[in-house]
mmCIF file as gemmi writes it, N, C-alpha and C atoms, coordinates in Angstrom:
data_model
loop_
_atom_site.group_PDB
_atom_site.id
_atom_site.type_symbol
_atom_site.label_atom_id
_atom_site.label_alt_id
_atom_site.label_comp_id
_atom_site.label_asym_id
_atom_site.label_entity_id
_atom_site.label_seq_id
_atom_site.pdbx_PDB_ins_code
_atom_site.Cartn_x
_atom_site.Cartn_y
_atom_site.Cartn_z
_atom_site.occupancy
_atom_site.B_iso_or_equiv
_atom_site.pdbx_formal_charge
_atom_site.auth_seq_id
_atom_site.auth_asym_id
_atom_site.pdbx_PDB_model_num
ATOM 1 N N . UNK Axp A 1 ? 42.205 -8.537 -4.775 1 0 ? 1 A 1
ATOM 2 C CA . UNK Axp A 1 ? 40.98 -8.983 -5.393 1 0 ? 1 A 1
ATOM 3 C C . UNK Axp A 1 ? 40.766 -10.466 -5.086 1 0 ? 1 A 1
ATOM 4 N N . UNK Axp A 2 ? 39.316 -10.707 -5.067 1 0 ? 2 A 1
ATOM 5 C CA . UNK Axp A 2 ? 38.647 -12.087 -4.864 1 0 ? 2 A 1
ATOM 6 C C . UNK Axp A 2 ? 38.707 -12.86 -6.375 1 0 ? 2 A 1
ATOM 7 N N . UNK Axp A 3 ? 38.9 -13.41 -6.312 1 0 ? 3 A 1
ATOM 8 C CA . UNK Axp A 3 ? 38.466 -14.235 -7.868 1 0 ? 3 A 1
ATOM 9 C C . UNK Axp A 3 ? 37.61 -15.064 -7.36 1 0 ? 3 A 1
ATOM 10 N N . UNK Axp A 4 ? 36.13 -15.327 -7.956 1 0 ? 4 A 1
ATOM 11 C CA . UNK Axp A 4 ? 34.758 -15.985 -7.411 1 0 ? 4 A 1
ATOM 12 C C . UNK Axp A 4 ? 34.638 -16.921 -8.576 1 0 ? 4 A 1
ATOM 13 N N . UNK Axp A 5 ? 34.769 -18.264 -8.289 1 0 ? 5 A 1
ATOM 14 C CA . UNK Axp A 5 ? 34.108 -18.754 -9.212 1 0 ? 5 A 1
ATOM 15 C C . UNK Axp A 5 ? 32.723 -19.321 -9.342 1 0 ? 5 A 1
ATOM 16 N N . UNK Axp A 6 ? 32.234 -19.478 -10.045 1 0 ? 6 A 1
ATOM 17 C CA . UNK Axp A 6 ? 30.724 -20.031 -10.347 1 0 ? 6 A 1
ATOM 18 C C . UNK Axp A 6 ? 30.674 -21.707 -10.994 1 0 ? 6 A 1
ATOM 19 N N . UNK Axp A 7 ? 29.849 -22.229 -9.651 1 0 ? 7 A 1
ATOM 20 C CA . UNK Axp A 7 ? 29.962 -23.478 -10.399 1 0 ? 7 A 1
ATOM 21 C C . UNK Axp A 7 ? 27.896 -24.223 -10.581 1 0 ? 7 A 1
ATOM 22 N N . UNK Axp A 8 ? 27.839 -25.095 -11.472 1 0 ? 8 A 1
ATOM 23 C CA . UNK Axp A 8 ? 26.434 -25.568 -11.685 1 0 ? 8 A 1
ATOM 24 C C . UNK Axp A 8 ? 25.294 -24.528 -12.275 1 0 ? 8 A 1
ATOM 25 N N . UNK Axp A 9 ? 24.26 -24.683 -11.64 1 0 ? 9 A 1
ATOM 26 C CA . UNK Axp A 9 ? 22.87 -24.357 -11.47 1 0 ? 9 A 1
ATOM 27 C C . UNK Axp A 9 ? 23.573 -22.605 -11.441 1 0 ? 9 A 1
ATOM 28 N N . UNK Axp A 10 ? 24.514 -22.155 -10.595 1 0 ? 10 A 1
ATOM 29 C CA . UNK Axp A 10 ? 24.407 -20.835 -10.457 1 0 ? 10 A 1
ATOM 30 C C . UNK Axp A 10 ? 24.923 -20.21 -11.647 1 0 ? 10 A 1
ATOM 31 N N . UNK Axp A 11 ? 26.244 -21.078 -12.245 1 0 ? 11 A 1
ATOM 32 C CA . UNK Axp A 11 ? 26.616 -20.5 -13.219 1 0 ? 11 A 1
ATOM 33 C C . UNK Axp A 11 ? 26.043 -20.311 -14.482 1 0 ? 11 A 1
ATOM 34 N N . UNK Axp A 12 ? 25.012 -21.255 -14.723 1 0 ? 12 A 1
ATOM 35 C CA . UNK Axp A 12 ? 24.013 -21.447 -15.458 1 0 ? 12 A 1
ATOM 36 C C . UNK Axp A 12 ? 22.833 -20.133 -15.494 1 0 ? 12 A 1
ATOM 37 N N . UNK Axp A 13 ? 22.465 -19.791 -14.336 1 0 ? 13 A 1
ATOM 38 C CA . UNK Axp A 13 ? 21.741 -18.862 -14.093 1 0 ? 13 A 1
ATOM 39 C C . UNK Axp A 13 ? 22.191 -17.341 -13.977 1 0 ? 13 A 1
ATOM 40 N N . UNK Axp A 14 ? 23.235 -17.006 -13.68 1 0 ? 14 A 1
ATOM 41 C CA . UNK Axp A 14 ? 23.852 -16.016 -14.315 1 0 ? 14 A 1
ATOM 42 C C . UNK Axp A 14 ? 25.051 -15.599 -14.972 1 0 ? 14 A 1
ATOM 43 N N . UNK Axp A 15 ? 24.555 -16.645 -15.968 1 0 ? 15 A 1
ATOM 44 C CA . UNK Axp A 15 ? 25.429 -16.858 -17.519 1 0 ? 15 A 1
ATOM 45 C C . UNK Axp A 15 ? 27.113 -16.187 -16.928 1 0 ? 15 A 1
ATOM 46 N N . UNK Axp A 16 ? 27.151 -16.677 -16.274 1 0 ? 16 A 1
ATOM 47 C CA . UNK Axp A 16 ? 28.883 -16.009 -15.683 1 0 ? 16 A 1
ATOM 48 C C . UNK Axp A 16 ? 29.905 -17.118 -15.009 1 0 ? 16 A 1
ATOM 49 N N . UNK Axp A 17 ? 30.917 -17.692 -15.566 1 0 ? 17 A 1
ATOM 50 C CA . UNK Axp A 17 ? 31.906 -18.588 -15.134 1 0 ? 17 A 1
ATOM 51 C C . UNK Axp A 17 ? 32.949 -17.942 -13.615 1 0 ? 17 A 1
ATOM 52 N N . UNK Axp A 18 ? 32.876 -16.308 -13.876 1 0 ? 18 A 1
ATOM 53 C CA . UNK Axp A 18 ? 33.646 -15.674 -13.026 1 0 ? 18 A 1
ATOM 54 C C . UNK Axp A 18 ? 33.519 -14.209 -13.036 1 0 ? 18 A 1
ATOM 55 N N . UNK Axp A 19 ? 33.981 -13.733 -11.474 1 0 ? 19 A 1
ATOM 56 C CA . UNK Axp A 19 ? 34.09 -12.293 -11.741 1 0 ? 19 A 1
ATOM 57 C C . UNK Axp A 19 ? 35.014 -12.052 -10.468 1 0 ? 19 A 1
ATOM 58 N N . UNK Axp A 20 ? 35.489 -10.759 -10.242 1 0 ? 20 A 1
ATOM 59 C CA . UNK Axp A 20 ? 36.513 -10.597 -9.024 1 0 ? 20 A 1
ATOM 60 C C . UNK Axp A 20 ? 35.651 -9.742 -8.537 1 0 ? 20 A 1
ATOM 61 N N . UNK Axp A 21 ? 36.081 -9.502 -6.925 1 0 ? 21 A 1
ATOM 62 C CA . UNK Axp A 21 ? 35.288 -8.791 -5.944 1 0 ? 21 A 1
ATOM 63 C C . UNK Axp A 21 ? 36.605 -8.118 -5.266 1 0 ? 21 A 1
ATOM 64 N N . UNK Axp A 22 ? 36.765 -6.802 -4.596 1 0 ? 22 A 1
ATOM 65 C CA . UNK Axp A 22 ? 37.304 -6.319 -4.284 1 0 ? 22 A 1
ATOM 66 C C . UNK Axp A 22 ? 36.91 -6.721 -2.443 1 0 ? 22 A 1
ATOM 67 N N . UNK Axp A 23 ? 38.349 -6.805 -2.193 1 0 ? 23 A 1
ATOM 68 C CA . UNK Axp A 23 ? 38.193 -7.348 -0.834 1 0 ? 23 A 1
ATOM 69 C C . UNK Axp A 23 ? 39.358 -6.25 0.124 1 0 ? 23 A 1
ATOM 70 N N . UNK Axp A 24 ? 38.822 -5.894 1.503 1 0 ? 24 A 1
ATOM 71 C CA . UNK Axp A 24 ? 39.514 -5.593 2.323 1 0 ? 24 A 1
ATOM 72 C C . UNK Axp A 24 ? 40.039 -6.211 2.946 1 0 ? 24 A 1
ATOM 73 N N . UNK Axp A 25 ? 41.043 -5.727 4.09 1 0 ? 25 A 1
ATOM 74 C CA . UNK Axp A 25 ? 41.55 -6.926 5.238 1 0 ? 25 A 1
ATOM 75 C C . UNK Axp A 25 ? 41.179 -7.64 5.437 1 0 ? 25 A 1
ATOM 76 N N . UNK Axp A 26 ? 39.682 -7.176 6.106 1 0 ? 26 A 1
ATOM 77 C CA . UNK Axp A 26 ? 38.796 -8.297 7.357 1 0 ? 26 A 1
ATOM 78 C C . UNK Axp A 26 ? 37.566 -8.641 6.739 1 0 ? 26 A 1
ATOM 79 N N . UNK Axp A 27 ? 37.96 -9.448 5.402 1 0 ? 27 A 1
ATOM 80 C CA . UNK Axp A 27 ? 36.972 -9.948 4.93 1 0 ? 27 A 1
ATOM 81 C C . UNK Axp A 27 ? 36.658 -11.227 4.818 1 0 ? 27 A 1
ATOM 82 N N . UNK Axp A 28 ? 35.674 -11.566 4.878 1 0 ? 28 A 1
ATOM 83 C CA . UNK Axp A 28 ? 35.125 -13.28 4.683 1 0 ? 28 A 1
ATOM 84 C C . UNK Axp A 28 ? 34.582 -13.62 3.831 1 0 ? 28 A 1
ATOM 85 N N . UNK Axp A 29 ? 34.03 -14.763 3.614 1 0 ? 29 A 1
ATOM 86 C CA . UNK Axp A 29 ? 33.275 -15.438 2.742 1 0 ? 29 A 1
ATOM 87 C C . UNK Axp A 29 ? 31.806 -14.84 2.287 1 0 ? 29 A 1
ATOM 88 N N . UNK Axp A 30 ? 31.306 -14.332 3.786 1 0 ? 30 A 1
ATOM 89 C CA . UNK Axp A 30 ? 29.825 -13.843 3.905 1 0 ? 30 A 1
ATOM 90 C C . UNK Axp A 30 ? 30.096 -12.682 3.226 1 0 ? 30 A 1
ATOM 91 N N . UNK Axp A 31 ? 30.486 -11.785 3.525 1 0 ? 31 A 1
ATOM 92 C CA . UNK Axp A 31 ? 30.607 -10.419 3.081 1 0 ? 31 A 1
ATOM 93 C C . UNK Axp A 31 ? 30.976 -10.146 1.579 1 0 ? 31 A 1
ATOM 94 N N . UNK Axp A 32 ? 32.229 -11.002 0.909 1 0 ? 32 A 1
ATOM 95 C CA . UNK Axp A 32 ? 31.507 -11.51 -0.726 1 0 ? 32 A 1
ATOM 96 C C . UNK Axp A 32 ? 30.651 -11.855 -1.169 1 0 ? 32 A 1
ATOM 97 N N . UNK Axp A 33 ? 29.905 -12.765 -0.465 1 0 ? 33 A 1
ATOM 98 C CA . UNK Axp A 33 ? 28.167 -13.137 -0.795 1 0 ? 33 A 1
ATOM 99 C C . UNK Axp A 33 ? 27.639 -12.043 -0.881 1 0 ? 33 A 1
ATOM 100 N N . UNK Axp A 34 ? 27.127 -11.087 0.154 1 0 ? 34 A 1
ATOM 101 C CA . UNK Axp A 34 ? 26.568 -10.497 0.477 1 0 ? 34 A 1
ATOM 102 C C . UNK Axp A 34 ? 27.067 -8.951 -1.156 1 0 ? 34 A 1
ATOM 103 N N . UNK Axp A 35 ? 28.589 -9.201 -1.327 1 0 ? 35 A 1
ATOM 104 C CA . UNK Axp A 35 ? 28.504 -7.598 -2.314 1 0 ? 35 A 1
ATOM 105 C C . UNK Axp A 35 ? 28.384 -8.445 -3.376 1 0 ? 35 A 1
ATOM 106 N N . UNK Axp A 36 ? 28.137 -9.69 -3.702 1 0 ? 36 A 1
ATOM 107 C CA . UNK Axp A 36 ? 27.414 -10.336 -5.074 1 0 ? 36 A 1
ATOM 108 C C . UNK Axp A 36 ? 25.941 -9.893 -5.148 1 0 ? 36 A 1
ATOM 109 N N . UNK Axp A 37 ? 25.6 -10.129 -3.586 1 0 ? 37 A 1
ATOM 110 C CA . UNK Axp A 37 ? 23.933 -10.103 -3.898 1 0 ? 37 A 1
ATOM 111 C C . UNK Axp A 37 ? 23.411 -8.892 -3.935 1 0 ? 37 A 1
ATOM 112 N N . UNK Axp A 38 ? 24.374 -7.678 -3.896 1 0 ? 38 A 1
ATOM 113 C CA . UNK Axp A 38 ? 23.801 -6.563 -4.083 1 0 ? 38 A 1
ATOM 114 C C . UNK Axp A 38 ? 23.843 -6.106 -5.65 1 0 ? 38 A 1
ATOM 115 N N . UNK Axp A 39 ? 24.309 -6.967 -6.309 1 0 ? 39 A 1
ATOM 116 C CA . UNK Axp A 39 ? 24.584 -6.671 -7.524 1 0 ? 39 A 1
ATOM 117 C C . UNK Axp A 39 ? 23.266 -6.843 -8.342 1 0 ? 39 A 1
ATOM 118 N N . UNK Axp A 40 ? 21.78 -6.973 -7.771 1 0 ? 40 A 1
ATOM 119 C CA . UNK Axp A 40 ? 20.766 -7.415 -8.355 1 0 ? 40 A 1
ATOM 120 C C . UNK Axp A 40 ? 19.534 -8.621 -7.705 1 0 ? 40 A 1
ATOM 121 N N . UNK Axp A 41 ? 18.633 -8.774 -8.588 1 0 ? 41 A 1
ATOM 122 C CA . UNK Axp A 41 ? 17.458 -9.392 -8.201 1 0 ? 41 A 1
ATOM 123 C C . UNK Axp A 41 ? 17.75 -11.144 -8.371 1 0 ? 41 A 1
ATOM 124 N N . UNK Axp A 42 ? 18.674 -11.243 -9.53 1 0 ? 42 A 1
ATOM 125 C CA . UNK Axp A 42 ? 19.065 -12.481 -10.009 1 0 ? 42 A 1
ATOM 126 C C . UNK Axp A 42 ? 20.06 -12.985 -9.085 1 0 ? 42 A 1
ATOM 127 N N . UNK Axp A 43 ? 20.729 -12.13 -9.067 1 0 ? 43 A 1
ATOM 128 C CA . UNK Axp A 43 ? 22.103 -12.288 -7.78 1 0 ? 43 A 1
ATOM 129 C C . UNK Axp A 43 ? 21.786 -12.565 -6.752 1 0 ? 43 A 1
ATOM 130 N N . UNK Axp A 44 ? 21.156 -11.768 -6.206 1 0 ? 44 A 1
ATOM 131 C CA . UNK Axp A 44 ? 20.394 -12.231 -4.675 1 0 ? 44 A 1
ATOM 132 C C . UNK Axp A 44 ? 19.754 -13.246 -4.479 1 0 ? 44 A 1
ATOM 133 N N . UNK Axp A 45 ? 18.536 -13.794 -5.555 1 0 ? 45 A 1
ATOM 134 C CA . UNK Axp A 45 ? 18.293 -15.13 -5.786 1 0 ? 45 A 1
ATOM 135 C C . UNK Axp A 45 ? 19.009 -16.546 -5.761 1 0 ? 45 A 1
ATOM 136 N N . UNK Axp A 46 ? 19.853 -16.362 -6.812 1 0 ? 46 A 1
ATOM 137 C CA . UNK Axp A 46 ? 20.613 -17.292 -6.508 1 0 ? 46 A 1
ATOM 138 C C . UNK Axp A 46 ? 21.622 -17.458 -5.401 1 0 ? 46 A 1
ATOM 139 N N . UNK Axp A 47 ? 22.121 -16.695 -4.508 1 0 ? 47 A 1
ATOM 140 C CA . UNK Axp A 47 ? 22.862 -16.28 -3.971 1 0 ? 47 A 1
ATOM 141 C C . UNK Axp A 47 ? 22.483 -16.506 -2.838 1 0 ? 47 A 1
ATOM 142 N N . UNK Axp A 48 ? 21.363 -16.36 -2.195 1 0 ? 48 A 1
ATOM 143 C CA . UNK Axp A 48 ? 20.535 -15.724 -1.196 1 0 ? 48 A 1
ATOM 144 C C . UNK Axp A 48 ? 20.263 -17.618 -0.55 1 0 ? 48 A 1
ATOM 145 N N . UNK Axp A 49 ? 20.838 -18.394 -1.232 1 0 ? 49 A 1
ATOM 146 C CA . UNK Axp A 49 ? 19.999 -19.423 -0.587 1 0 ? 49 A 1
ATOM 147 C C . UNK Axp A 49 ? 21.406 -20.11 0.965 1 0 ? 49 A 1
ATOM 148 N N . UNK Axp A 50 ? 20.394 -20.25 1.837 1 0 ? 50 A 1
ATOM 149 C CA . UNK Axp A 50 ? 21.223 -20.577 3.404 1 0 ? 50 A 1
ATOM 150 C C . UNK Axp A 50 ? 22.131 -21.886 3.097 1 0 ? 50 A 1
ATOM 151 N N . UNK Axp A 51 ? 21.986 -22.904 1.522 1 0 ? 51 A 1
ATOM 152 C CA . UNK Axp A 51 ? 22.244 -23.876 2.392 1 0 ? 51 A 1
ATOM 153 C C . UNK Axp A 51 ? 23.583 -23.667 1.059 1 0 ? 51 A 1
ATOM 154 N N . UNK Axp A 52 ? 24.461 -22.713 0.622 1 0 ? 52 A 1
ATOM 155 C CA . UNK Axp A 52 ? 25.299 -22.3 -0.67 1 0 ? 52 A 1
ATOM 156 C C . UNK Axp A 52 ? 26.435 -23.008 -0.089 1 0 ? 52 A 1
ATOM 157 N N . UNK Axp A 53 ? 27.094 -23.465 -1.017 1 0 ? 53 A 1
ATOM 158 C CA . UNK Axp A 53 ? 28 -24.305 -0.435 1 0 ? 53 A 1
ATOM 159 C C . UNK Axp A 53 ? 29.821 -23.371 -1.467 1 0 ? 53 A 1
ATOM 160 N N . UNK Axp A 54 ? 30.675 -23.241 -0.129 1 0 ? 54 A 1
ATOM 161 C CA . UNK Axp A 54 ? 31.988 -22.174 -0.339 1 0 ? 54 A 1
ATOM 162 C C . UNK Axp A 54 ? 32.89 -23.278 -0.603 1 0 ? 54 A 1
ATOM 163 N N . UNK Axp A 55 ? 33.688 -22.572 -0.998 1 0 ? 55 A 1
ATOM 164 C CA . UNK Axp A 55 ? 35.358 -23.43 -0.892 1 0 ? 55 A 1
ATOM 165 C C . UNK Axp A 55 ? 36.434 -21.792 -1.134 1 0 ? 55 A 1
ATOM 166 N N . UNK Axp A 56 ? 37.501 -22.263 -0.761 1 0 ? 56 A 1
ATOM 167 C CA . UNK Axp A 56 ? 38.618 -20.854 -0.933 1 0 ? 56 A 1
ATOM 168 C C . UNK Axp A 56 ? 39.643 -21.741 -0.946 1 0 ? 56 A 1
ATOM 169 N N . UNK Axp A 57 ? 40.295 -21.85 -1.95 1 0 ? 57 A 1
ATOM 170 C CA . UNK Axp A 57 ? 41.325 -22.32 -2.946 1 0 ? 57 A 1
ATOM 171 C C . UNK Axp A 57 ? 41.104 -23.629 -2.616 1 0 ? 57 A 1
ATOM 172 N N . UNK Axp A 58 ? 40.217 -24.197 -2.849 1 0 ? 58 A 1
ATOM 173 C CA . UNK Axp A 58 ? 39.989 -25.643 -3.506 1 0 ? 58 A 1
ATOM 174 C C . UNK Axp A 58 ? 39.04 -26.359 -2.088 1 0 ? 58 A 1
ATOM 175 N N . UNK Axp A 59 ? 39.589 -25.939 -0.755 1 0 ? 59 A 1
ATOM 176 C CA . UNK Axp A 59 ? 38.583 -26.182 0.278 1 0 ? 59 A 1
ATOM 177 C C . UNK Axp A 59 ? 37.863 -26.112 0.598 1 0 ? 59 A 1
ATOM 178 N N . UNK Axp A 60 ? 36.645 -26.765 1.178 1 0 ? 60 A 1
ATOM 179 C CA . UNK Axp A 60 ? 34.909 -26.281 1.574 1 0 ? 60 A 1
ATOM 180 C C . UNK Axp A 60 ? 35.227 -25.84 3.179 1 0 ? 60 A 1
ATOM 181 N N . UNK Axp A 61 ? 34.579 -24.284 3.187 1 0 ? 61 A 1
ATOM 182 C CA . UNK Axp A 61 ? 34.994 -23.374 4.483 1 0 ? 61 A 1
ATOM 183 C C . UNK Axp A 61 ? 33.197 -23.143 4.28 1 0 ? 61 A 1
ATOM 184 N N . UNK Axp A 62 ? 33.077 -22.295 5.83 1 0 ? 62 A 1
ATOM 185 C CA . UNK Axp A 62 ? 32.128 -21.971 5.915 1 0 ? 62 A 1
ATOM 186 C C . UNK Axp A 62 ? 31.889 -20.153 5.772 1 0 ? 62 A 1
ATOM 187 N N . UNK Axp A 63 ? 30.922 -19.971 5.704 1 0 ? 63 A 1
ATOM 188 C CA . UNK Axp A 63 ? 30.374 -18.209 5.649 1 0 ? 63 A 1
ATOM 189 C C . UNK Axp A 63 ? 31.055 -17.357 6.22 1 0 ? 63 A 1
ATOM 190 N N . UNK Axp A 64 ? 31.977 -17.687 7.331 1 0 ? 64 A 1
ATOM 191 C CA . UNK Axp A 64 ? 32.589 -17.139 8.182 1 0 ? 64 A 1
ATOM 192 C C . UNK Axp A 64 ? 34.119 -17.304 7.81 1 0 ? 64 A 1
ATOM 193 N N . UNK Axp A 65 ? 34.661 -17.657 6.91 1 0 ? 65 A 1
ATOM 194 C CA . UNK Axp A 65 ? 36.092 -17.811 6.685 1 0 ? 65 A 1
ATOM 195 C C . UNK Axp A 65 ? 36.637 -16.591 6.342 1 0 ? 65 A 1
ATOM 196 N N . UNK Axp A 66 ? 37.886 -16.395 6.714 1 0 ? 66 A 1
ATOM 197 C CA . UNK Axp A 66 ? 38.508 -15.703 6.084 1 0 ? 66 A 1
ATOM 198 C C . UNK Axp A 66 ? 39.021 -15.538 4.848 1 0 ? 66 A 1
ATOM 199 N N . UNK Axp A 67 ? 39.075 -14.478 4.176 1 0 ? 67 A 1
ATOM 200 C CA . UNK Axp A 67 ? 39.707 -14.349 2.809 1 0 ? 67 A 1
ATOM 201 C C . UNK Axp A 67 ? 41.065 -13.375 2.436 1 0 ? 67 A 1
ATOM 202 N N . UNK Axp A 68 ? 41.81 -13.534 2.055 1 0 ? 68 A 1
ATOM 203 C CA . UNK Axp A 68 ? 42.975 -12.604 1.716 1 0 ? 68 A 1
ATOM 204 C C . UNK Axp A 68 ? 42.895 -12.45 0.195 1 0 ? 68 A 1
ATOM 205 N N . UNK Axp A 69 ? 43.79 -11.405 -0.17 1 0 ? 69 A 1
ATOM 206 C CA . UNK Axp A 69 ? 43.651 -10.927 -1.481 1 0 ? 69 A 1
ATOM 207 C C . UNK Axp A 69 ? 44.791 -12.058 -2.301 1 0 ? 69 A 1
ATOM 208 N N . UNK Axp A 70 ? 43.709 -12.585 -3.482 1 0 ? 70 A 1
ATOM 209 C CA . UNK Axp A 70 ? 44.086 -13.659 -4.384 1 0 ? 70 A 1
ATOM 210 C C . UNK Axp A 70 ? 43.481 -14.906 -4.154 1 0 ? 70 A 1
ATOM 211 N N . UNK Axp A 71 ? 42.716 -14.864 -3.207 1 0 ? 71 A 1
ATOM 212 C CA . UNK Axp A 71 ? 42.024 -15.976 -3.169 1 0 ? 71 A 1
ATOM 213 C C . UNK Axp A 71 ? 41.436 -16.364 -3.945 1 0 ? 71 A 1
ATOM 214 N N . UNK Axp A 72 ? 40.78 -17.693 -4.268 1 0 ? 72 A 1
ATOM 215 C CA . UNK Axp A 72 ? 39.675 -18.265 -5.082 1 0 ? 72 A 1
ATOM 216 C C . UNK Axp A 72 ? 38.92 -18.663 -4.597 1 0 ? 72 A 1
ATOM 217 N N . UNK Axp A 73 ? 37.527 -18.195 -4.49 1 0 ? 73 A 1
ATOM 218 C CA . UNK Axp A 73 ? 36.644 -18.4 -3.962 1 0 ? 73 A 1
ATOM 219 C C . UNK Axp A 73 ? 35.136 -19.021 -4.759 1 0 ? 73 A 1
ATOM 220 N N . UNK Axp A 74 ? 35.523 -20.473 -4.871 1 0 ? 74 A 1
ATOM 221 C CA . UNK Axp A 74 ? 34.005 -20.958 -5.539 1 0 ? 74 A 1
ATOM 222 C C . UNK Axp A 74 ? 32.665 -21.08 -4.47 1 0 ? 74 A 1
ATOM 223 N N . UNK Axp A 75 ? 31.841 -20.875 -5.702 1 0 ? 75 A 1
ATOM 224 C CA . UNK Axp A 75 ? 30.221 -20.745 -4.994 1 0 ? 75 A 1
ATOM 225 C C . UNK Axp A 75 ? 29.659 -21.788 -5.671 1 0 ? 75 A 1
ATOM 226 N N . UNK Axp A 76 ? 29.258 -22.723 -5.119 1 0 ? 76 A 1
ATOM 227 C CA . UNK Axp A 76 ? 28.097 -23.939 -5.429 1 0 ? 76 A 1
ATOM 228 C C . UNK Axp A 76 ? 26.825 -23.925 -4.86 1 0 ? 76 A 1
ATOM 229 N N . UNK Axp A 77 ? 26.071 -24.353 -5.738 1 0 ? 77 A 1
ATOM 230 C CA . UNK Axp A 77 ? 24.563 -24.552 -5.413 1 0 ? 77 A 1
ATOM 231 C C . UNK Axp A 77 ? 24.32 -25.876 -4.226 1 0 ? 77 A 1
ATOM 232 N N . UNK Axp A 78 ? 23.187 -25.946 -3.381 1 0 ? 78 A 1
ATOM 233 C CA . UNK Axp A 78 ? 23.465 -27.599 -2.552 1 0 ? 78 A 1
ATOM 234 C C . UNK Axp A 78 ? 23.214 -28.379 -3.412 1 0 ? 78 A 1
ATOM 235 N N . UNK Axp A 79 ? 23.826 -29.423 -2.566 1 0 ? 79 A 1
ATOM 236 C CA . UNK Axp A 79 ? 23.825 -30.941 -3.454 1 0 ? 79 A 1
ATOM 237 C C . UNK Axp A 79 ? 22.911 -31.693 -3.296 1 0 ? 79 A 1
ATOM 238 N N . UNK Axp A 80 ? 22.061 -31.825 -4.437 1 0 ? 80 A 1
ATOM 239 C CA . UNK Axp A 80 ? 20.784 -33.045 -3.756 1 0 ? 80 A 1
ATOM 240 C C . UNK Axp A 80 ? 21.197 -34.439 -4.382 1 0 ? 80 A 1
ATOM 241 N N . UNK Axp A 81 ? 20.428 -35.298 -3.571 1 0 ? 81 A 1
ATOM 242 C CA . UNK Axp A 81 ? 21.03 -36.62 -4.282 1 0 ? 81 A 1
ATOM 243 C C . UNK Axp A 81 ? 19.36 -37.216 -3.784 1 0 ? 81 A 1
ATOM 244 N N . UNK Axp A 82 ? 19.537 -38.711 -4.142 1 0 ? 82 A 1
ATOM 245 C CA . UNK Axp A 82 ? 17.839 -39.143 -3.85 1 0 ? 82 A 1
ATOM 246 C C . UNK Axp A 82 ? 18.486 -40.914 -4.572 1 0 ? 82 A 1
């Protein structure tokens, strides 16, 4: 299992700190995105945006990383600054 965490704006928006995702071998980052965002209209929304920023156990990886079972995988909203 994935352990996903939720951080900011997303966690805010679907009132959820965490949930686990069941992961195979040859799985990545994208392909957890992707079985979050099937989980709904809200999910996909928030979820759905190109510029989501990953980490897997504490590192920022990209869409394409690999994942093994036990990972931690946080999801952040982008960062604006001004």
């Amino acid at each position: 299992m994935i352990n996903v965490l939720f951080f900011a704006s997303i966690r805010e928006t679907l009132g959820l700190e965490r949930t686990e995702v069941a992961c195979g071998e040859a799985c990545s980052v994208a392909d957890v995105v992707l079985s979050l965002r099937q989980r709904g209209d809200v999910w996909n929304d928030i979820l759905g945006n190109a510029d989501l920023l990953c980490s897997v156990n504490q590192e920022l990886v990209a869409m394409d990383a690999q994942l093994s079972d036990g990972d931690e995988l946080g999801l952040f909203p982008p960062v604006t600054g001004g």
